[in-house]
Structures are given as structure tokens and as C-alpha cells.
Residue frames as qw, qx, qy, qz and C-alpha x, y, z in Angstrom:
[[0.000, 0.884, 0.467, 0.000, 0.00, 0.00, 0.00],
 [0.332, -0.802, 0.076, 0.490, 2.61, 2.41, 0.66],
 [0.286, -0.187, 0.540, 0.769, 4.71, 1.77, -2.28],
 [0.147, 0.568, 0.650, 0.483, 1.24, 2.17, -4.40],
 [0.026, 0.917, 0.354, -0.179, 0.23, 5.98, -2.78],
 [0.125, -0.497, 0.178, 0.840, 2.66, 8.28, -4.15],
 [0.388, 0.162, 0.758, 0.498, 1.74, 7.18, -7.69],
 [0.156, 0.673, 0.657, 0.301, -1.26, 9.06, -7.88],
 [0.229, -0.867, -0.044, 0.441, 0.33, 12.23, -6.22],
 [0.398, -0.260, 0.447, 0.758, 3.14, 12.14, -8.83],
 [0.319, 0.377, 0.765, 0.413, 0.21, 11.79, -11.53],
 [0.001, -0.758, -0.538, 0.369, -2.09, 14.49, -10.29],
 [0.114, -0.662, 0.178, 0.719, -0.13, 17.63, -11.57],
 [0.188, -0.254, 0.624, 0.714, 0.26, 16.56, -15.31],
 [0.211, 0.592, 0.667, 0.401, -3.16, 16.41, -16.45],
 [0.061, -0.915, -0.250, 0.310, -3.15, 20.44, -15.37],
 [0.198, -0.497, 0.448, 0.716, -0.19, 21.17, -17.55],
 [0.236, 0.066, 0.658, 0.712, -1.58, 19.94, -20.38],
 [0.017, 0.781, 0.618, 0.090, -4.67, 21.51, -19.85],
 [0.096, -0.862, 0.047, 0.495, -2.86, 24.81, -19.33],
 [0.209, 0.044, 0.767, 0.606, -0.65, 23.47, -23.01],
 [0.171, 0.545, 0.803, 0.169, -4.37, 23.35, -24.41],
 [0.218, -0.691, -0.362, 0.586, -4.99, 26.76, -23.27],
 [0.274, -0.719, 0.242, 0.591, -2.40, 28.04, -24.44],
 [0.041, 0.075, 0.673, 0.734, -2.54, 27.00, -28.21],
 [0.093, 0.599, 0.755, 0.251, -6.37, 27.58, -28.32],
 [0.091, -0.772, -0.066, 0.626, -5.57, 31.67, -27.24],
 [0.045, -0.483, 0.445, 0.753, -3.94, 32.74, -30.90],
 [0.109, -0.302, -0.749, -0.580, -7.10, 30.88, -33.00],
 [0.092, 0.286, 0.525, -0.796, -9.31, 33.07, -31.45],
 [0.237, 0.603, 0.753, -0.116, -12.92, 33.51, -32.54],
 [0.026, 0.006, -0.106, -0.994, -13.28, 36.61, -35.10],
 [0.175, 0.267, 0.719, -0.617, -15.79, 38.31, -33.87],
 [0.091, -0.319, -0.771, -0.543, -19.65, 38.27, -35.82],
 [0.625, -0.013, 0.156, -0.765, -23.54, 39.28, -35.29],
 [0.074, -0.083, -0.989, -0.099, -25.31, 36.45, -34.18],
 [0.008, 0.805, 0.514, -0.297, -28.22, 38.35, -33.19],
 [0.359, 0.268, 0.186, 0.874, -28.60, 41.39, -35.69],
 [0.288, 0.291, 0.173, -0.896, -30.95, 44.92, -34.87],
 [0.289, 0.493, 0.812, 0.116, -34.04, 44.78, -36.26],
 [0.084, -0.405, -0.382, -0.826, -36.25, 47.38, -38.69],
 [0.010, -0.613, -0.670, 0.419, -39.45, 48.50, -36.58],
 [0.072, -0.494, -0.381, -0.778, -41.95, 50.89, -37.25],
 [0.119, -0.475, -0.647, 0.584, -43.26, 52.98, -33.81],
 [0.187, -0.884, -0.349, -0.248, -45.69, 55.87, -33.28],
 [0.131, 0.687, -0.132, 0.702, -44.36, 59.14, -31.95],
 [0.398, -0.539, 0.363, -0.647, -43.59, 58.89, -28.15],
 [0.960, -0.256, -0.071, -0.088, -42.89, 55.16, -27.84],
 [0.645, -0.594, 0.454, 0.161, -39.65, 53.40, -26.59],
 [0.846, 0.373, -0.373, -0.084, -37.14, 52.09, -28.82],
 [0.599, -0.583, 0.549, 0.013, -35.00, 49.51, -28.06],
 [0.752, 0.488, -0.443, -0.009, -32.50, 47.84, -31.06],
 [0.626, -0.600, 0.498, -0.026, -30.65, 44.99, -29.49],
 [0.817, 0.391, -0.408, -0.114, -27.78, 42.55, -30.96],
 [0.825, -0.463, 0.321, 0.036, -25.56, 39.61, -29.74],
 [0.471, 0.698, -0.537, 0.043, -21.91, 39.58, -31.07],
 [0.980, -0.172, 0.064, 0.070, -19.96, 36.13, -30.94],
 [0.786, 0.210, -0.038, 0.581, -16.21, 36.11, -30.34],
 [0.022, 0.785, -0.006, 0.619, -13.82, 38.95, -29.66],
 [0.506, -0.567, -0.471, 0.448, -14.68, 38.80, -25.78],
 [0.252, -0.826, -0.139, 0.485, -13.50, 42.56, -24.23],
 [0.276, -0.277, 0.360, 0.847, -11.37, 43.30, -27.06],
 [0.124, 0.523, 0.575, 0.617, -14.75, 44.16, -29.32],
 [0.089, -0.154, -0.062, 0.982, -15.94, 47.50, -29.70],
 [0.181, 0.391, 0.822, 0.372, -19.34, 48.66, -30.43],
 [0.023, 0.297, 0.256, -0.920, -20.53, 52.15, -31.31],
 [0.301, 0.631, 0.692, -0.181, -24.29, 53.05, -32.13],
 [0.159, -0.105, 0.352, 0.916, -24.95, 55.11, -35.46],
 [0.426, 0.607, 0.582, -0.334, -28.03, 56.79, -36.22],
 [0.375, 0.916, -0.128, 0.056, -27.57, 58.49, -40.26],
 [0.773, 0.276, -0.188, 0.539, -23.82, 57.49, -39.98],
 [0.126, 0.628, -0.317, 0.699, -23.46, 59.71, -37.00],
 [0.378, -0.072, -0.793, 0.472, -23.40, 59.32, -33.26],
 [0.230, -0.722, -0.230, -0.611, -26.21, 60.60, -31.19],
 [0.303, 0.273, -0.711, 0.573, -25.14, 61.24, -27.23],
 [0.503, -0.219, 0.168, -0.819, -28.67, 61.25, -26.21],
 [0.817, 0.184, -0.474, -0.270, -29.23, 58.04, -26.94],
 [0.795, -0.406, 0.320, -0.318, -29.01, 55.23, -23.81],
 [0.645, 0.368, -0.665, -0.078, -26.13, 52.38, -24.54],
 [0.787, -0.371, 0.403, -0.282, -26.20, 49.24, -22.50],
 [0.782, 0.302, -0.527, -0.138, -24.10, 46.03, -22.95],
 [0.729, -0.439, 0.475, -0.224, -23.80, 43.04, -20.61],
 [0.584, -0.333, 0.692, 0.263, -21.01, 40.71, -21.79],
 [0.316, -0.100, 0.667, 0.667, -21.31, 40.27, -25.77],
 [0.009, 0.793, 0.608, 0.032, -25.23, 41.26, -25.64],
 [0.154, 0.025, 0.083, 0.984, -25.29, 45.48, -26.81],
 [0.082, 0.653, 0.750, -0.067, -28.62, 47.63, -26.47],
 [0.104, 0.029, 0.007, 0.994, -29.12, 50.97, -27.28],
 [0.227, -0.603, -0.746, 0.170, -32.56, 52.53, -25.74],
 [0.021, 0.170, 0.035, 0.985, -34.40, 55.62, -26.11],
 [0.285, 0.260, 0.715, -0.583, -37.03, 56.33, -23.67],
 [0.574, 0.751, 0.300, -0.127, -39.53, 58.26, -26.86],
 [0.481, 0.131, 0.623, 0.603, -38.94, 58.54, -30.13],
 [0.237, 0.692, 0.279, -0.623, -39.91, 61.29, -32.30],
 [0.746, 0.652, 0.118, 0.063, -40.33, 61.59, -36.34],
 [0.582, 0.795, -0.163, -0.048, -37.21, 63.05, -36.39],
 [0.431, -0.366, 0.819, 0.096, -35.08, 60.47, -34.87],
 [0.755, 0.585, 0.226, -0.194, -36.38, 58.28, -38.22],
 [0.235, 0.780, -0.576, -0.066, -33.25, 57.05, -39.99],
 [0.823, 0.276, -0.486, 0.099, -30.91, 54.15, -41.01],
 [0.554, -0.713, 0.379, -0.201, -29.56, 52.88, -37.37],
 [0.804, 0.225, -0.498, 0.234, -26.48, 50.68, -37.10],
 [0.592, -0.774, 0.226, 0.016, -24.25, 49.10, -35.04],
 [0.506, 0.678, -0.507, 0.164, -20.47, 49.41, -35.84],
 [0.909, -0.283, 0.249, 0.178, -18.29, 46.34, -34.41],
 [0.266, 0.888, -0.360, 0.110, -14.97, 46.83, -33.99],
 [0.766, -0.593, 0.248, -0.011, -11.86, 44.87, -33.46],
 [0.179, 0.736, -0.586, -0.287, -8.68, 44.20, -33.57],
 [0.507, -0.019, 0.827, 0.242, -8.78, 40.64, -34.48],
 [0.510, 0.672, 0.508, 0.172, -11.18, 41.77, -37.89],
 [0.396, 0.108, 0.152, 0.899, -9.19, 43.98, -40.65],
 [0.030, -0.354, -0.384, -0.852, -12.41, 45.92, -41.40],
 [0.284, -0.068, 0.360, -0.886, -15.43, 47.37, -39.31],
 [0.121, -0.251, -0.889, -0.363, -18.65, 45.25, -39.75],
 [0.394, -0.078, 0.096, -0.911, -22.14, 47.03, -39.55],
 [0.010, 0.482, 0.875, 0.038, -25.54, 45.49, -38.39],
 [0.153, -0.027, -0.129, -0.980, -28.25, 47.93, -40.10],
 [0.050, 0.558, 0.828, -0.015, -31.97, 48.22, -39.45],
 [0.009, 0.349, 0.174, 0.921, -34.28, 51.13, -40.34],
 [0.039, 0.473, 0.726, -0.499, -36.75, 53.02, -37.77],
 [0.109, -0.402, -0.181, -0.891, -39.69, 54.88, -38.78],
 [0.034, -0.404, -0.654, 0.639, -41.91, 56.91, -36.75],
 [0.041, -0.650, -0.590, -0.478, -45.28, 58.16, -37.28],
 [0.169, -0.199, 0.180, -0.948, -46.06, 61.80, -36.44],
 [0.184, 0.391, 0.810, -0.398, -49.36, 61.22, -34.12],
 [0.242, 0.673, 0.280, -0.641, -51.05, 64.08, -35.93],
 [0.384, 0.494, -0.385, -0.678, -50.58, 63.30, -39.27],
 [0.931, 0.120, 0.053, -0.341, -51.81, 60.65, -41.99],
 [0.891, -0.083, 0.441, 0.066, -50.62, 57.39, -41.95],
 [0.212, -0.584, 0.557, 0.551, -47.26, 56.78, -43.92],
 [0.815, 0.441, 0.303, -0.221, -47.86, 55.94, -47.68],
 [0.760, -0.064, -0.646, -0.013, -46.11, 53.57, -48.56],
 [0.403, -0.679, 0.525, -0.318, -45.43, 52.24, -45.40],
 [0.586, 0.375, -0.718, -0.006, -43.75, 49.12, -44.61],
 [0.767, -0.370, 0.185, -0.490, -45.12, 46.28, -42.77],
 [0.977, -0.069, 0.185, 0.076, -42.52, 43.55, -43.52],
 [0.091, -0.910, 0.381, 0.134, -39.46, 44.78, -43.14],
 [0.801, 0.366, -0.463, 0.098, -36.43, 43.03, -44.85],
 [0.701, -0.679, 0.215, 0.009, -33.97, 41.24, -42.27],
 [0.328, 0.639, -0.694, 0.045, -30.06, 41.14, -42.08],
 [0.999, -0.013, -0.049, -0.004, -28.49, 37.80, -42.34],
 [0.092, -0.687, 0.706, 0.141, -25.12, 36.70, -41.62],
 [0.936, 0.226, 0.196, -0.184, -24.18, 33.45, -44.07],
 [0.478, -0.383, 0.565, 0.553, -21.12, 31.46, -45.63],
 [0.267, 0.530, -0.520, -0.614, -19.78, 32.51, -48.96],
 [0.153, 0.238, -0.770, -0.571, -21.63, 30.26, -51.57],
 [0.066, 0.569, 0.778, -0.259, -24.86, 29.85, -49.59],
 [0.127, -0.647, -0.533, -0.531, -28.30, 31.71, -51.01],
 [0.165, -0.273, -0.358, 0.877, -29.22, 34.86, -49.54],
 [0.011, 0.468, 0.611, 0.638, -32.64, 36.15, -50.14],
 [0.021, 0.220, 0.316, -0.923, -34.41, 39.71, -48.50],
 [0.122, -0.531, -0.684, -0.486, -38.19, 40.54, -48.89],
 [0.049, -0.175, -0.523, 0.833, -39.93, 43.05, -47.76],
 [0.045, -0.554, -0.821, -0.131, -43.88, 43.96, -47.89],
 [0.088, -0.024, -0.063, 0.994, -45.79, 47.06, -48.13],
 [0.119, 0.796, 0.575, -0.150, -49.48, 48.89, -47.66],
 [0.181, -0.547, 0.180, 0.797, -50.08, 52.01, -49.51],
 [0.645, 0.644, 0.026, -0.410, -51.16, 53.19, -53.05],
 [0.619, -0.108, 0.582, 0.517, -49.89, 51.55, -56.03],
 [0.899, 0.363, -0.193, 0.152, -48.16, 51.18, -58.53],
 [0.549, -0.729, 0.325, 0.246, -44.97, 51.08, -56.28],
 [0.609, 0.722, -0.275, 0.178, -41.69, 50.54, -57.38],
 [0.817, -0.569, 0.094, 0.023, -38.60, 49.14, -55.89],
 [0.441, 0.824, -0.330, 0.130, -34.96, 50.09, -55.86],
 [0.909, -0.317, -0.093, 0.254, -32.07, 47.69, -53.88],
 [0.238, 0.811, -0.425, 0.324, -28.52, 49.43, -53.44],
 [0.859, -0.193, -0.174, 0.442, -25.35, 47.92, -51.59],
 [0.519, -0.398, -0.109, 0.749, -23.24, 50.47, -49.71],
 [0.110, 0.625, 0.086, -0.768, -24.64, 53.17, -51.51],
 [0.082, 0.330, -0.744, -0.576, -24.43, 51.57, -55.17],
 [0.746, 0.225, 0.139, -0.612, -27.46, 50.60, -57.02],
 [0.524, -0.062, 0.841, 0.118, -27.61, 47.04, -57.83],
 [0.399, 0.321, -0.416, -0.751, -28.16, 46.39, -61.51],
 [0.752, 0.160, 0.510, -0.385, -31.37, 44.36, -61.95],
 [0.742, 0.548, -0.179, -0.343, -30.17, 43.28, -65.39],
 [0.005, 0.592, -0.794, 0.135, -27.02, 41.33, -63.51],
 [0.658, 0.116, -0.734, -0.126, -27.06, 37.34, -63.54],
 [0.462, 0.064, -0.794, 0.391, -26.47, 37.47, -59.94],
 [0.364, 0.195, 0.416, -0.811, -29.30, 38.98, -58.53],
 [0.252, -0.443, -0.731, -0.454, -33.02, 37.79, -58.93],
 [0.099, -0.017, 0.175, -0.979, -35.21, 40.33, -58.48],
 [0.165, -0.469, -0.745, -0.444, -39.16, 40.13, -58.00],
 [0.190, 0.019, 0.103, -0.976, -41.56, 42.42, -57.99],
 [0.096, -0.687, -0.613, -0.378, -45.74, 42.45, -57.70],
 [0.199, -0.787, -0.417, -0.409, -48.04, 44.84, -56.38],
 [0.292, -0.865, 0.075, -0.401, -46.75, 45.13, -53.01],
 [0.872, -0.413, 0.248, 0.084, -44.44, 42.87, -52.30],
 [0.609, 0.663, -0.431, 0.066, -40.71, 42.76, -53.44],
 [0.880, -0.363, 0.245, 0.182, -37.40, 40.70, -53.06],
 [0.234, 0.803, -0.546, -0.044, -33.50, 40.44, -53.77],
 [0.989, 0.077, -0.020, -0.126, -31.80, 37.16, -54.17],
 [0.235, 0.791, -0.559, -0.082, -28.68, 36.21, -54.25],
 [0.965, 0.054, -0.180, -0.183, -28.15, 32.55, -55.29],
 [0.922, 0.075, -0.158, 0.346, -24.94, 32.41, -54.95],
 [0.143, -0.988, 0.029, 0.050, -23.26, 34.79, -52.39],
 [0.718, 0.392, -0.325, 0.474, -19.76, 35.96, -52.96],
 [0.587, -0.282, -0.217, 0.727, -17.16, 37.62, -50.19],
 [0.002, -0.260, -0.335, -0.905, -18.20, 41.24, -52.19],
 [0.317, -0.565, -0.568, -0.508, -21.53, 40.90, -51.48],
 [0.416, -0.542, -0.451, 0.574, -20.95, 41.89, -47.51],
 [0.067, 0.127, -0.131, 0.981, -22.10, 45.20, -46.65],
 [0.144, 0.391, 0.692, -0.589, -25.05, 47.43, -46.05],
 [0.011, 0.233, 0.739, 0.632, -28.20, 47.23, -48.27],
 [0.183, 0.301, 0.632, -0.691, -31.20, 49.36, -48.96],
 [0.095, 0.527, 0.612, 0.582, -34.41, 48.94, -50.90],
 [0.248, 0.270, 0.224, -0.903, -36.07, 52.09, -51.27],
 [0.166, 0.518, 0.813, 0.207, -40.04, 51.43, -52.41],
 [0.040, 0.221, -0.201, -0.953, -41.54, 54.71, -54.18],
 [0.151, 0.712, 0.684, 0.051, -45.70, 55.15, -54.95],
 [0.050, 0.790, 0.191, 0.581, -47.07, 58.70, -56.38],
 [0.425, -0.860, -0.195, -0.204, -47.43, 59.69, -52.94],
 [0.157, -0.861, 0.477, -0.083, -43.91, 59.54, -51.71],
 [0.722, 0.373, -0.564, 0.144, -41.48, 57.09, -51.32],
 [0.708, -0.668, 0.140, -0.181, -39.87, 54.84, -48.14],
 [0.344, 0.571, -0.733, 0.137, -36.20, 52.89, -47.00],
 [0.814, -0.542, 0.198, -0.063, -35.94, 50.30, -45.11],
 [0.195, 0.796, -0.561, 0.117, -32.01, 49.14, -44.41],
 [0.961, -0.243, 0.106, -0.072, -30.25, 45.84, -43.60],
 [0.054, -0.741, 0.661, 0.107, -27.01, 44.17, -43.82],
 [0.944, 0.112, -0.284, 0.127, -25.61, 40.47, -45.34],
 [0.252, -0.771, 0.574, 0.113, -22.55, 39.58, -43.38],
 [0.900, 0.272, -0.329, -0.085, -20.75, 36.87, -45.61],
 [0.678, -0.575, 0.445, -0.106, -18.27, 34.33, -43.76],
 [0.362, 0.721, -0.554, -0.207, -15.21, 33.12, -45.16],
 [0.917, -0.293, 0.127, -0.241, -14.80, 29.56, -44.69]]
């Protein structure tokens, strides 16, 4: 008995080195960080709450994440973020907070910024209903290069509408192979069968009736495998 108890004292330490080994090579293939949870589009009435939340994977403390309303910052504007989970919270809302809202993710483990976009509108209480308005808002996806990517979005409102799709500010040409576009009455979509690395960024369809004309805003993020 005696000569068998050290044995398991000598043993004890070395499964903690290699579990500190293990550690230590799984630190420098760190996780680049992503939206797994993107903002969403919404439509409110004048004097409600917003609240746009998202949930970024990877990164840990070294990601960064600053709220953009119109591609500017707004310091009124409530930011909250409990470990990789971000919120941004405005008690009311008024028409002229209305506008393309993102959230910029930063880090240094990704070369480039990466945006999750969603569009609010607000209805003035005292005036008529928005025309178009938009009642099915497209939604941003994050997917791996050479998977199908496909946005739709749905509308109320006079017709004959019209529908216009743009990437980072650049109108998509509807006569390209790699888009499939459809249109009826009140409903449109954007396709993309066959997504490339390029196709990341931030995309909006404006939809346009006699009476005026609306945006709603989203984002593809495309993963490099």
C-alpha cells in the first residue's frame, strides 16, 4: 500500500499542464468576432420606446461597439451592454429620430469594421398614416460565402410602387445574372443565389408610390470559410 500511494500524487499535476498546453494553443485561434443576433427594422408611433438589441460572438473585451443613427453618433441616446449582448434605448422617439440605425463592431482581431443595419420609422401622431409604409421589413443575415441569400420586404399604400435595392450606396443592376429580383403589387425581393465575399455590406431597398417614397435598411454579413 505504501509503495502504491505516491503514484497518484506524482500523476495528479500533469493532467493540469496539459490543460494549461491546451490553453495556451487555443488563445492565438481566437474567434473573429460576428452578429449572431442582428438589430431589427421597426416601425413605432411618436412617443414610444425604442429599443434595437444585438448579440456579437467572439472577440470577448477586445470588441468594440458604437451606435450610429444616419452614420453619425447621437449622445442622447441610452447604450447598455452586458457581456457580448449590446442595447441601445431611447425612452420616446420622435419623427425626427427616423433614420438608417447601425451598429459598428470593432476589433482588432477583424481587418475591417462590420455594420448590423436596421431602419426606424416613426409616425407623427397628428398626421396621416405613412404611404407607402412598410409592414414587412427586410432582415439582415449573416451566411457562408456560396450559400443563397434572399431579403423581402412587404408594403401597404397606393400603387403602382416601385422598388430600388442598393449595396453600400451603389445601385444594384437588376439586369445582372447574380441577382433575382421580384416584384408584384406590393411585395418585393432580392436574391442572391450564390453569395460571394463582395456581397458583404449594407443594403437598402427604397419602395416609391405617387405619394412619396420609403427605405428600409439591412445588412448580409458573408463568412469566409
Amino acid at each position: 500500500k505504501k509503495k502504491d500511494e505516491p503514484e497518484p500524487k506524482k500523476d495528479e499535476p500533469e493532467p493540469k499542464k496539459k490543460e494549461e498546453a491546451e490553453e495556451a494553443q487555443e488563445k492565438p485561434a481566437e474567434v473573429k468576432p460576428k452578429f449572431v443576433k442582428h438589430i431589427k427594422s421597426q416601425n413605432l408611433m411618436e412617443g414610444d420606446p425604442l429599443t434595437l438589441d444585438c448579440v456579437v460572438l467572439g472577440g470577448n473585451e477586445a470588441v468594440e461597439l458604437t451606435w450610429l443613427r444616419n452614420s453619425k453618433e447621437n449622445p442622447d441616446f441610452r447604450r447598455e451592454r452586458e457581456g457580448n449582448s449590446f442595447k441601445l434605448v431611447v425612452a420616446e422617439v420622435f419623427p425626427e429620430d427616423s433614420g438608417v440605425f447601425s451598429a459598428l463592431l470593432k476589433s482588432e482581431i477583424i481587418p475591417n469594421p462590420r455594420f448590423s443595419s436596421c431602419s426606424v420609422i416613426i409616425q407623427a401622431r397628428d398626421e396621416e398614416p405613412l404611404d407607402p409604409c412598410v409592414g414587412q421589413f427586410p432582415q439582415s443575415i449573416s451566411t457562408e460565402e456560396g450559400h443563397k441569400a434572399k431579403f423581402s420586404c412587404a408594403l401597404s399604400g397606393t400603387t403602382p410602387m416601385t422598388a430600388e435595392w442598393s449595396v453600400n450606396g451603389k445601385q444594384l443592376d437588376r439586369q445582372s445574372s447574380r441577382f433575382v429580383f421580384t416584384d408584384s403589387e406590393k411585395e418585393f425581393s432580392l436574391e442572391i443565389p450564390v453569395v460571394l465575399a463582395t456581397d458583404e455590406g449594407q443594403y437598402h431597398v427604397t419602395v416609391a408610390n405617387d405619394k412619396g417614397e420609403i427605405t428600409a435598411a439591412f445588412s448580409l454579413h458573408v463568412d469566409q470559410s
